[in-house]
One Martini backbone bead per residue (centre of mass of N, CA, C, O) as a GRO file, in nm:
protein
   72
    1UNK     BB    1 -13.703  -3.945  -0.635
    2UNK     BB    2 -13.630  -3.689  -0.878
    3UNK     BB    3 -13.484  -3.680  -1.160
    4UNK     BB    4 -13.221  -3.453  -1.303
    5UNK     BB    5 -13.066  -3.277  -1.545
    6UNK     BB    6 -12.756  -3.157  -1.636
    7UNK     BB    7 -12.590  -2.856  -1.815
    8UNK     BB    8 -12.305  -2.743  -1.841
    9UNK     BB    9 -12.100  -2.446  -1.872
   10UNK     BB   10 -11.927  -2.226  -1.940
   11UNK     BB   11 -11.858  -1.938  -1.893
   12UNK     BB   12 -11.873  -1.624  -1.957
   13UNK     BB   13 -11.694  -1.334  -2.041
   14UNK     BB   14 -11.800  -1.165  -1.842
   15UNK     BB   15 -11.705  -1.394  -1.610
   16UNK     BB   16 -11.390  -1.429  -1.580
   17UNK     BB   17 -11.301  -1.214  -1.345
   18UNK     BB   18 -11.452  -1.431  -1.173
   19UNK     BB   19 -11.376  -1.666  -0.966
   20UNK     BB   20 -11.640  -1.771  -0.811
   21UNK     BB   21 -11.701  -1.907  -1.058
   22UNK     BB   22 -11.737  -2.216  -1.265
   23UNK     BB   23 -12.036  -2.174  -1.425
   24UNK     BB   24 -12.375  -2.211  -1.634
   25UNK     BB   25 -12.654  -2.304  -1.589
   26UNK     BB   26 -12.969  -2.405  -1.710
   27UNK     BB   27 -13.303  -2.450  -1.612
   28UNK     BB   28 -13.602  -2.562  -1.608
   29UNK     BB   29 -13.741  -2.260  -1.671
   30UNK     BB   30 -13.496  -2.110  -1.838
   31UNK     BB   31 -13.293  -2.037  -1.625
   32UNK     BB   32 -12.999  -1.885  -1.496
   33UNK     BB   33 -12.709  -2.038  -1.334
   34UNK     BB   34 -12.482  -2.050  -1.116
   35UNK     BB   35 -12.145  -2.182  -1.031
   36UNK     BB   36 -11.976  -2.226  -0.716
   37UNK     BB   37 -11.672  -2.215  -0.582
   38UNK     BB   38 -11.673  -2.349  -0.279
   39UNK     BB   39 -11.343  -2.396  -0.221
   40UNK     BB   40 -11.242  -2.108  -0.299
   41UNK     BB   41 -11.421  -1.933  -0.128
   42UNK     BB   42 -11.300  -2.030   0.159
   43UNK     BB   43 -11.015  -1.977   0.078
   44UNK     BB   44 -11.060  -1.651   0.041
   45UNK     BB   45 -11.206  -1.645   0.336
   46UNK     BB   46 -10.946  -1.724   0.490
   47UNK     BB   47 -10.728  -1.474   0.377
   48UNK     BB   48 -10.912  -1.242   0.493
   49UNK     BB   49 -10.914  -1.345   0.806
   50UNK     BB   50 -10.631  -1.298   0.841
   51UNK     BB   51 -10.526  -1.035   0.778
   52UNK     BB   52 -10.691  -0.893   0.970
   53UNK     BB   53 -10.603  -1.009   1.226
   54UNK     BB   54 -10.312  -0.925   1.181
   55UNK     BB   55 -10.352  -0.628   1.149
   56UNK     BB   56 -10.471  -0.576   1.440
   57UNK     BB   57 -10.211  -0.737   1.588
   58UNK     BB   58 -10.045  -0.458   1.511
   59UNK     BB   59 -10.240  -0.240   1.596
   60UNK     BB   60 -10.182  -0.300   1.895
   61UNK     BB   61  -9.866  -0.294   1.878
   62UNK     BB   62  -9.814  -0.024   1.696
   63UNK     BB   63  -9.777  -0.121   1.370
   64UNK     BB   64  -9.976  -0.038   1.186
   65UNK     BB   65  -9.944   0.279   1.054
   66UNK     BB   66 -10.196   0.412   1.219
   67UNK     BB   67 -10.421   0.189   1.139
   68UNK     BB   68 -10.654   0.012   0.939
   69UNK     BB   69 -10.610  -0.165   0.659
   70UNK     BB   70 -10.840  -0.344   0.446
   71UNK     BB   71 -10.758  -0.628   0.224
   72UNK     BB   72 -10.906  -0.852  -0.032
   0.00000   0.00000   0.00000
């Protein structure tokens, strides 16, 4: 198996309001690669199928408002 090192850089200031990026390394080839924060993104997207499930629930029993509407 061959070695690589990595080195990893902050966020650059365009992506700070990106909450699912962590970093970004130069890689190889010198093109640059985003570092994506895997265990929030599992988690922001457990919050969102939850909500929608609860929405989804509300409206079978004619709580919803109206309608379902998702919001992430």
């Amino acid at each position: 198996m061959e070695k690589q090192g990595v080195v990893i850089k902050p966020i650059a200031d365009f992506l700070t309001d990106k909450p699912d990026f962590s970093g970004t390394t130069i890689l190889g080839d010198g093109s640059i690669g985003l570092i994506l924060d895997i265990p929030l993104c599992l988690t922001r997207q457990k919050g969102v199928v939850q909500r929608r499930q609860r929405a989804m629930e509300l409206a079978a029993l004619g709580l919803g408002g109206g309608g379902i509407q998702f919001i992430n």
